[in-house]
C-alpha positions in Angstrom: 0.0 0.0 0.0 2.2 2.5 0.9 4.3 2.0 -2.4 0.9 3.5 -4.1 1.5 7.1 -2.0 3.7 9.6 -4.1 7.0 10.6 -3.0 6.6 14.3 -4.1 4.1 16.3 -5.7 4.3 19.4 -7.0 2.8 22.2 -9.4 5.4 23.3 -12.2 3.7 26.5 -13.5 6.2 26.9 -15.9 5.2 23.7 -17.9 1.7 23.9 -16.6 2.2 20.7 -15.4 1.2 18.6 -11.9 4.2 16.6 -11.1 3.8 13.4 -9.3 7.2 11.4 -8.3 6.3 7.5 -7.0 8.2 5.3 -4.7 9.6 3.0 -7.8 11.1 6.3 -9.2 8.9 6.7 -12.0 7.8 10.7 -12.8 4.6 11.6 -14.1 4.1 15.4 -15.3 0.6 15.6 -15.8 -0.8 18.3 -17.8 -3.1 21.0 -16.4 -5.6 21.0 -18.9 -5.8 17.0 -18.8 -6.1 16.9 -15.6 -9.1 19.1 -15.7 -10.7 17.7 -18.3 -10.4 14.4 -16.2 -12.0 15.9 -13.3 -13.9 12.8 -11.1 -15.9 14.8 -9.3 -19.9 14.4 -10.3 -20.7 17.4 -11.7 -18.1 16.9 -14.4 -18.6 13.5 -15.0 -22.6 14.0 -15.5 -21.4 16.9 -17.7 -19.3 14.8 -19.6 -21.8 12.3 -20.0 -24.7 14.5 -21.0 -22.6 15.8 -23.8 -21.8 12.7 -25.2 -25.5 12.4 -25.6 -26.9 15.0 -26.8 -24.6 17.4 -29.7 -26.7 20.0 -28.5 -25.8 20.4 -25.0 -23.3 23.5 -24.6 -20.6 22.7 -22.1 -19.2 25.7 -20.2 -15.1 25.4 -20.9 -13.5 25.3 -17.5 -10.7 27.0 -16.5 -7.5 25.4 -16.6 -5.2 27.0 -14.2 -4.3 24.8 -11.2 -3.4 26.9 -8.4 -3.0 24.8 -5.5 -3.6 21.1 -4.4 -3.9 19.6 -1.0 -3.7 16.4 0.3 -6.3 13.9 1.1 -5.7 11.8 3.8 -2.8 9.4 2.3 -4.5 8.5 -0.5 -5.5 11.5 -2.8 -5.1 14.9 -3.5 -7.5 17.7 -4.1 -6.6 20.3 -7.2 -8.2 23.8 -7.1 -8.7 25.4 -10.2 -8.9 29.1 -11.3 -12.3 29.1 -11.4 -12.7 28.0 -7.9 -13.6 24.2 -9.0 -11.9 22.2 -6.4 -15.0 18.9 -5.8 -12.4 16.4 -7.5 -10.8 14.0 -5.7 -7.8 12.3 -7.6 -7.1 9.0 -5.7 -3.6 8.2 -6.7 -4.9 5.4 -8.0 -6.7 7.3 -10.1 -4.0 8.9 -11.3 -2.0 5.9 -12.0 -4.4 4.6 -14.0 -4.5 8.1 -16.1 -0.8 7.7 -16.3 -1.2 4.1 -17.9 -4.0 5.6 -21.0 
């Protein structure tokens, strides 16, 4: 289990890019705007959904900008955007498995 928690984690504004470093030495730079557009929380997943469905529903584009990130216990991390979105929870699983696609 605790191979699954990140070693560091950190926002590289630079690169807009979420940087996660894992226990087996692998580095993941995630970008911002995939990391938004992968948002788990439900509001963005019914969103997602609905659109898929009907051509005619209008999605609002959401900002991109991360701006902070807190931890969630030892097994996730909370991203806040620049819009104020901040309802997704990105297990680290989660983020594995965006890392494997």
């Amino acid at each position: 289990m605790g191979s699954n928690i990140p070693t560091r984690v950190r926002i590289d504004p630079e690169t807009r890019s979420f940087i996660v470093e894992w226990p087996d030495g692998s580095r993941r730079a995630f970008s911002w705007s995939r990391l938004r557009a992968a948002c788990p929380c439900a509001l963005c997943r019914t969103e997602a959904q609905r659109a898929q469905g009907d051509p005619l529903f209008l999605r609002p584009q959401p900002d991109d900008t991360l701006v902070d990130f807190a931890y969630v216990g030892n097994y996730a991390v909370r991203l806040f955007w620049g819009d104020g979105h901040s309802s997704g929870i990105y297990t680290w699983r989660y983020l594995r498995e965006l890392d494997e696609r």
